[in-house]
N, C-alpha and C positions, 0 to 999 in steps of 0.2 A: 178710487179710479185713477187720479190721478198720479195716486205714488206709483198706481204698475203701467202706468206710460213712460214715466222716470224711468224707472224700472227697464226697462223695454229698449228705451232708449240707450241707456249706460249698458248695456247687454249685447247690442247692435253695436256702437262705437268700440267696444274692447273687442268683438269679435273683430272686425275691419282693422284695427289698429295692431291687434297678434297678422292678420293676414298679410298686411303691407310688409312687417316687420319680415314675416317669413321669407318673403319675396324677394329672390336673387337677381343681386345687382350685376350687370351685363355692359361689359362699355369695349369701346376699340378705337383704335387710334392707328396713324402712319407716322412714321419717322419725315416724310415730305409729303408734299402733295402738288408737287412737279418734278418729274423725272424726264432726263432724256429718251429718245428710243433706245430700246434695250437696256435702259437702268433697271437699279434693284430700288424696289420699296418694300421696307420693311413693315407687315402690318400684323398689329398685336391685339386680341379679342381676352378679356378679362373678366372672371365669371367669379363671383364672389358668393359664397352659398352657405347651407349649413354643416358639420361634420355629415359622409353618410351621403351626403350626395349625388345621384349618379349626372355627367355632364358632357354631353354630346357635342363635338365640334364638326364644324363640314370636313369632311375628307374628299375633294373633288381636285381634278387636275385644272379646273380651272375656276375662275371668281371671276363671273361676268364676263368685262373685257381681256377682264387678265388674266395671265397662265403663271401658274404657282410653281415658281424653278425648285421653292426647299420648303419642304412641310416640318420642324422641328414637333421634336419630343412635346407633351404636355408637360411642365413644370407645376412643383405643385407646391404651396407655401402655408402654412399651417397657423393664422392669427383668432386668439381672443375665442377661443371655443370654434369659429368658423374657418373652412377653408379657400383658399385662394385659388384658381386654374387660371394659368396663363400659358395661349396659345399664340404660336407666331408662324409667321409663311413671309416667304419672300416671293415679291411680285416682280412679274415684268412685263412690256406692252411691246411691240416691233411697231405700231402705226400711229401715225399723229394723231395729237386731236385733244381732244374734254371728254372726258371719261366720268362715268359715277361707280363706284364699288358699291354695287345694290347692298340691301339691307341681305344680312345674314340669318338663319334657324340655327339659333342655339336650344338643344332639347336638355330642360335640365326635369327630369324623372320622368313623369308625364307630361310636361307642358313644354310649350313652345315660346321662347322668346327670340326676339331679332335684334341686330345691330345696326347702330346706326350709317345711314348712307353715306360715302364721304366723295367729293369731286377728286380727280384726278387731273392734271392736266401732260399730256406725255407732248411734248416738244420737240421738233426736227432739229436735225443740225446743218447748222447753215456753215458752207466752207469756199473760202477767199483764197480763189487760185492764186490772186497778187499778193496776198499775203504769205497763204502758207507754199510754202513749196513743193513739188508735187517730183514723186522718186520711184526709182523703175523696179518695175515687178517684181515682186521675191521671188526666189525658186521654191520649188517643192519644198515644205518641213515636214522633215523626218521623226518629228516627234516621239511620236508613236505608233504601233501597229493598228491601222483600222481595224472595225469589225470584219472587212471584208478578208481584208489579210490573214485574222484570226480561222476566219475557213480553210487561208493556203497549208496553214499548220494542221490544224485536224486534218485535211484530208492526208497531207502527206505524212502523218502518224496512223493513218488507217491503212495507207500504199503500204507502209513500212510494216506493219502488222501482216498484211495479205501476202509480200515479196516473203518475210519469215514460212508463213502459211505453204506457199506453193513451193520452194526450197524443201520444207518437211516432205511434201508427198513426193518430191521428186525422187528425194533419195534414198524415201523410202520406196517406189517403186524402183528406181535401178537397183539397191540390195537385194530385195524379194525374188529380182529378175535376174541378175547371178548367183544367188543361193545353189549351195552344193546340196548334195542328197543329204549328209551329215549334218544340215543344219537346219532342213525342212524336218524334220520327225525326230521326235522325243527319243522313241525306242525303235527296235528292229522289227518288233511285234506291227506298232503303228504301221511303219514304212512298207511291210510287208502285206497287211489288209490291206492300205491305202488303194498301193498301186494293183493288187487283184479285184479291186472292185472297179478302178480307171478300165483297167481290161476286159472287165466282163461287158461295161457299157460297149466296148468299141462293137463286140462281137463281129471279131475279126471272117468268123469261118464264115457267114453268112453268103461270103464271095465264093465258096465252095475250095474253098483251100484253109485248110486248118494246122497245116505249119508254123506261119507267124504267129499265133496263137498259144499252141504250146511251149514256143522258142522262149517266147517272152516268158508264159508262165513258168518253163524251165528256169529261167534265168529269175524270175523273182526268188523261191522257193530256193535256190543254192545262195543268193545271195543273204536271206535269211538266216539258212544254216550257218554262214559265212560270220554275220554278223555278231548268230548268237554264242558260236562253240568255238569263236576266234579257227576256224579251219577253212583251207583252203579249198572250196568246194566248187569256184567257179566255174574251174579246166578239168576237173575229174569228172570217169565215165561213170557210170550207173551205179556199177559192179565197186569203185572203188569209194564212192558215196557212200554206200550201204556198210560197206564195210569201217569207215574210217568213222560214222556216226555209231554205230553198234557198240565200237572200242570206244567211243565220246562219252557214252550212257553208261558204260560201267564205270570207270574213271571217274565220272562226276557221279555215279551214284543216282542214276535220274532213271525214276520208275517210268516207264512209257510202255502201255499194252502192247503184246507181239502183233494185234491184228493190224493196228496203226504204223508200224513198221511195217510190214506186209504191203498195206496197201497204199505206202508211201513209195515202196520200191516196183510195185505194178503200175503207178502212175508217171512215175521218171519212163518206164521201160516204153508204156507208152508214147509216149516224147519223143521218144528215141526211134522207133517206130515210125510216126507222125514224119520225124523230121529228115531219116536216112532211108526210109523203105518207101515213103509217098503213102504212107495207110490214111485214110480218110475218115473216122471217126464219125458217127451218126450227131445230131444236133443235141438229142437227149442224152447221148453218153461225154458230149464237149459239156457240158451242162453237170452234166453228174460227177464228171473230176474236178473242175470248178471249185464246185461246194466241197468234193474230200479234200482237197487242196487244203480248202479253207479251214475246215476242220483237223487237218494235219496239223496245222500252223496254231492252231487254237491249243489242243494237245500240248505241241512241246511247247507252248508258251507257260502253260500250266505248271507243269510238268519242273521247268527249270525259268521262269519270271526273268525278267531285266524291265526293272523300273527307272523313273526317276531320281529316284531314291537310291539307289545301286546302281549307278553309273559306271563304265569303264573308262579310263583315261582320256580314252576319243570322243567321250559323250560330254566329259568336263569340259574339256577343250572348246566343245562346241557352246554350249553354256556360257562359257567368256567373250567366244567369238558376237555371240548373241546380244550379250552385254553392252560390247565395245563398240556394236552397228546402232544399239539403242541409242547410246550417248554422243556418239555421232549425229546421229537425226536429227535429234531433237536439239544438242548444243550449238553448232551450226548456225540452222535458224534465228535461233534465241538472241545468236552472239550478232548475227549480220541486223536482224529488228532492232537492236539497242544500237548500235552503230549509227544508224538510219536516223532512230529520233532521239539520241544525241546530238548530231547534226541538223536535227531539226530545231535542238534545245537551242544550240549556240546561237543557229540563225535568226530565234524568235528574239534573244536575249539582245545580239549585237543593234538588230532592227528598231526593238521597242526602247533602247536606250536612248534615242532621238540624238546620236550624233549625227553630220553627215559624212566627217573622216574620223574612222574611229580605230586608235591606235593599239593594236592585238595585244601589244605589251604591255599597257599602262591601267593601271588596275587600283591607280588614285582616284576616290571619287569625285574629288574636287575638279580635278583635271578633265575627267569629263564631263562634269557640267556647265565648264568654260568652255569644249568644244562644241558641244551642240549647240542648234538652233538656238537662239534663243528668243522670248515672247516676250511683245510689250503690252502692255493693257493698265487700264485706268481704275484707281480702285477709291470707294467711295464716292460724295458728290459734295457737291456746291463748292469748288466749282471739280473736289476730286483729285488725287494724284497721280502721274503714269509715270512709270518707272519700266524697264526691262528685268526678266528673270530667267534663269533655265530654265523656268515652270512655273504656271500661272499657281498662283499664292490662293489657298482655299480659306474661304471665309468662315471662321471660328465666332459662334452666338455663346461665349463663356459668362457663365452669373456670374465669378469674379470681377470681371472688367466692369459689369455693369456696377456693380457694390461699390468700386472703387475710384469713379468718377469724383472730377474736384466739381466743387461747388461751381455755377455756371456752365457749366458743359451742356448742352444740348443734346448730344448723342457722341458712342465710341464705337467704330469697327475696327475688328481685328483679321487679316490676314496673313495665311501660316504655309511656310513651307518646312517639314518636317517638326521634331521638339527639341529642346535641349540636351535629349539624349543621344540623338541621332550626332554624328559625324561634322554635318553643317545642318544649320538652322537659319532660313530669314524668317522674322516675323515684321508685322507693319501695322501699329495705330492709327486710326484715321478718324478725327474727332472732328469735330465742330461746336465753337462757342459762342457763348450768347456776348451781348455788351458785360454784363456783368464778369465776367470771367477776370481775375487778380491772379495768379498763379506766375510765377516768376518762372522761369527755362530749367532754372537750378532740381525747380521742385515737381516736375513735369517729368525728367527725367530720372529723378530719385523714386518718382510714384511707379514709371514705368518699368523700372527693372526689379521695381519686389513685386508689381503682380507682376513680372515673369516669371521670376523665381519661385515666388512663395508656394507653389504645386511642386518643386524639387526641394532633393536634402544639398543647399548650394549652399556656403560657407567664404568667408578669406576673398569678398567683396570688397576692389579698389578698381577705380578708375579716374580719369583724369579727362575735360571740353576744352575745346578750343574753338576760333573761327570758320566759318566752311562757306566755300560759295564753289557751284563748278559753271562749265561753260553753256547752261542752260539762262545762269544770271539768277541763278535759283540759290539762297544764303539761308545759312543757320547757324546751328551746333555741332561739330562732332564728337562724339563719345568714346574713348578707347579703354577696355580697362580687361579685367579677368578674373577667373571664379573657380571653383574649386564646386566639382559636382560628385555626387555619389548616384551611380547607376542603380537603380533600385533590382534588376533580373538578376545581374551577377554582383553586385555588391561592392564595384572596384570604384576606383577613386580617379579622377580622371580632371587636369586642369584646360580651360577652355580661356579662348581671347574669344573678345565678342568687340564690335565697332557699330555703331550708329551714329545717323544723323538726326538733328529735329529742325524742322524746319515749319515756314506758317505762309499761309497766302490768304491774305482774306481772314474769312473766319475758319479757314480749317486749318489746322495744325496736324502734320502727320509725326510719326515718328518709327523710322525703320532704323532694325537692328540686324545683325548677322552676328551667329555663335560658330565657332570652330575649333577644333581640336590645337593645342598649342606646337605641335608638331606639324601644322598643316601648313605649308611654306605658300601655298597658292591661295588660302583663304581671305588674307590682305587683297590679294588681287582682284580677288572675283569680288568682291564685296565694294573697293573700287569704281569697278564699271558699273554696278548697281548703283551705286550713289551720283558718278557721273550721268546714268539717263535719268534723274530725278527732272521733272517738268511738270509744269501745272497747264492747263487748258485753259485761256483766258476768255473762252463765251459762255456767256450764262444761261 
C-alpha cells in the first residue's frame, strides 16, 4: 500500500516537473523607462519555446498608452534543440505623465501567456526663454510633395489623359465631316445602294412632284456607271448611255441579260420624262423603279464585281488617305497626353526634391542636397544628439550592430541615410555606456567601420584622427580616410572618402560618418556643416 503511494507520488512529481519544463519562457524589457514627449522606447518581448512552436505576438496600433510608430520583423534564433522569437516595436507617448505598459497575451499554440507590466514615465520639456534663444519662423519646407499635392498630379495626369481623349473625337469628327464621296465607300456598288436607300427614305414625291426624285436617282445610277466602266456618263443623254454601255459590255466581255438593259433604258427615259415633260409618275410605279433600279445595280455588279480586293488606282489612293487621317488621330493625341505628363513628371520631380531654388542645370546630387531645406532633429536619448541633415536619418534595428557591442555598452542606434553604395551616405551610432565601459576612441572607431563595411566587398582601408571641436563647444575625433568598394548590381569598382566624427557627452557617445564618391568635390563640404550643427541638449 504503501510502495503505490510512493509510487503515485514519483508519477505525479515527474508529470509536473516534464510540464514546467515544457512551459515557454516569455520575458520583455525597454531600452528606458523615461522618455521625453515624443521619444522612442524601444520595447522587446522574448518567447523561448520548443522547436515546432506556433507564437503569437499582439499586432495592434497601439499598446495601452502608447502608439506603436515601427512593428519589426519577428527574428528567429535557433539554440540547444529549442527556438528563440524575438519581438520588438517602437513606442511613443505625445502626453505627460506615469504610464504602465499593461501586461501583454502572448498565444503560444493553445495557451495564453502575458508579459510583464512595466511603468513608464513620459516627461515634458521644460524651455528657458533666458536661456535658450528664441528665432523667427521658418518659411514653408519644401521637402516634399504632401499627400495632398500627390492628388494635384493624378488629377492632372487624368486632365492630360481626357485633353488626349477629347483631341481624338475632335478630329475625328472634323475628318468624318469633310470626307469626300471617294473616302466614305469601299466600292461604287456600296456608294451606289447606300445613297438609293438615303433616297428612298426622304420620299421625295410625296410633295406631289416627283422630279427631284428621279434627278437624284438619275444622277446616282450614272454616276455608278461612271464609277464602274471608268466612262463618262454624268452629262450624256439617254440615247448616248445606252449606247456607250452596250459597246462597254462587249469590250469587257460582261454577260448582262437583254431584259435588264431594256429596262435600264426604260427607266433613264422615264427620268427624262419626269424631269423635261412634268410627267408625274403614280406612287406604286416611283416605288416600282426604285427597286428595278436597285436590282440594275445588283446585275451589273454581279455581272462585272469591284471589290476590295480589286481596287483601281483611285480606290488605293483612298486607302492611304484613310490611313494617313488614322494616324493623325490618334498620334496627335498620344503625342500632346505625353507632353502633358511629362510636364507633370518634371513638375512632381523638381517639387518632391525638397529644394526651394533649384538649379535646372545642376544635376550633382550633392549640390542638391546642400540646396534644400534642410532638418534638424535629435536622435537617440539620454540626453541624445541633434545634428542637421538634408533628410531626417531612418533608424536601422541591424543584428549586426547588436552582435558587435563592446563589452559595457548598454544600448546602440543606428541612423541611415542612404548605404555605401549609394553616391553619398551619412550613417550615425548612437550608444550609451554603462560605468564599466574601457574601450579607448582608437578602438570604437576601428569597431565602427568594419561593422560598416563588413555587409560590402570594401578593400584598401586607410584612414587617419585628429582633434575636432566646432562652435557648439561640442569636441572629439575626426576620422578622414578612404576605401575601395565593389558595387555588387554592376560589379564596378568605385573608390569612396568617408569623414567622421566621435564625439561623447555624458554617457552617450555618438559617432557620425559620411561616405562620398572621391570625385565629389562638394562632399567635404556638406558633411562639414553636418558636423558643425553637432549639439547635445543639456536637460534631462
Amino acid at each position: 500500500m504503501i510502495n503505490k503511494k510512493i509510487l503515485y507520488i514519483l508519477t505525479s512529481l515527474l508529470f509536473f516537473s516534464t510540464a514546467i519544463q515544457a512551459q515557454p519562457i516569455i520575458e520583455s524589457k525597454v531600452d528606458t523607462t523615461a522618455i521625453k514627449i515624443g521619444g522612442n522606447i524601444h520595447y522587446t518581448i522574448t518567447a523561448l519555446a520548443d522547436k515546432g512552436t506556433r507564437v503569437h505576438f499582439p499586432e495592434n496600433n497601439q499598446l495601452g498608452a502608447f502608439e506603436i510608430t515601427q512593428s519589426y520583423p519577428t527574428d528567429t534564433i535557433v539554440k540547444n534543440g529549442k527556438v528563440e522569437l524575438v519581438k520588438s516595436y517602437d513606442l511613443t507617448n505625445f502626453d505627460e505623465g506615469a504610464y504602465t505598459l499593461p501586461q501583454l497575451p502572448i498565444i503560444v499554440d493553445a495557451s495564453v501567456f502575458k508579459t510583464d507590466s512595466i511603468k513608464i514615465n513620459v516627461l515634458g520639456v521644460q524651455v528657458d526663454t533666458l536661456k535658450t534663444p528664441l528665432y523667427d519662423i521658418k518659411g514653408i519646407s519644401y521637402n516634399q510633395a504632401s499627400f495632398s499635392t500627390y492628388w494635384y498630379y493624378i488629377i492632372f495626369v487624368i486632365l492630360s489623359l481626357a485633353i488626349g481623349l477629347a483631341l481624338y473625337l475632335f478630329i475625328k469628327y472634323r475628318q468624318e465631316k469633310n470626307l469626300t464621296e471617294d473616302d466614305k465607300y469601299k466600292t461604287p456598288y456600296e456608294k451606289a445602294v447606300k445613297k438609293l436607300k438615303k433616297l428612298e427614305e426622304k420620299k421625295n414625291w410625296t410633295r406631289g412632284d416627283a422630279k427631284p426624285y428621279y434627278s437624284e436617282m438619275s444622277i446616282i445610277v450614272r454616276n455608278f456607271l461612271e464609277d464602274t466602266f471608268d466612262i463618262s456618263a454624268r452629262e450624256m443623254t439617254t440615247h448616248e448611255i445606252m449606247m456607250l454601255l452596250k459597246n462597254t459590255l462587249n469590250i469587257k466581255k460582261i454577260k448582262l441579260k437583254p431584259e435588264v438593259v431594256k429596262e435600264f433604258k426604260r427607266i433613264l427615259e422615264t427620268s427624262d420624262l419626269v424631269k423635261f415633260a412634268k410627267s408625274q409618275p403614280s406612287e406604286n410605279e416611283i416605288i416600282g423603279d426604285t427597286n428595278k433600279i436597285q436590282s440594275i445595280i445588283d446585275n451589273l455588279n454581279e455581272a462585272y464585281p469591284i471589290s476590295a480586293a480589286t481596287q483601281t488606282e483611285r480606290i488605293r489612293l483612298r486607302e492611304e488617305r484613310k490611313k494617313r487621317r488614322m494616324r493623325f488621330r490618334i498620334w496627335v493625341p498620344v503625342g500632346v497626353s505625353v507632353v502633358l505628363m511629362l510636364i507633370t513628371a518634371i513638375g512632381y520631380y523638381f517639387t518632391s526634391a525638397g529644394e526651394r531654388e533649384y538649379n535646372l542645370f545642376t544635376f550633382n546630387k550633392t549640390k542638391r542636397l546642400l540646396e534644400k531645406e534642410w532638418i534638424t532633429s535629435t536622435y537617440g536619448s539620454n540626453p541624445g544628439i541633434t545634428i542637421s541633415t538634408p533628410t531626417v536619418l531612418v533608424r536601422k534595428n541591424e543584428t549586426v550592430l547588436q552582435e558587435a557591442k563592446f563589452e559595457g555598452l548598454e544600448s546602440i542606434q543606428q541612423f541611415k541615410f542612404n548605404t555605401l553604395e549609394d553616391p553619398f551616405c551619412i550613417m550615425l551610432n548612437n550608444s550609451i555606456t554603462k560605468k564599466e565601459f574601457k574601450a579607448k576612441e582608437k578602438d570604437i572607431i576601428a569597431n565602427a567601420i568594419k561593422m560598416i563595411t563588413q555587409n560590402y566587398k570594401v578593400t584598401d582601408i586607410e584612414y587617419d584622427t585628429s582633434d575636432y571641436d566646432n562652435a557648439n563647444g561640442v569636441v572629439g575625433t575626426i576620422i578622414e580616410g578612404h576605401f575601395k568598394i565593389e558595387i555588387v548590381n554592376s560589379g564596378k569598382i568605385e573608390e569612396k572618402l568617408f569623414e567622421g566624427v566621435l564625439t561623447q557627452y555624458g554617457e552617450n557617445r555618438s559617432l557620425i560618418f559620411g561616405f562620398y564618391q572621391n570625385n565629389d568635390e562638394l562632399g567635404s563640404e556638406l558633411l562639414q556643416r553636418v558636423f558643425e550643427s553637432i549639439q547635445y541638449n543639456s536637460e534631462n
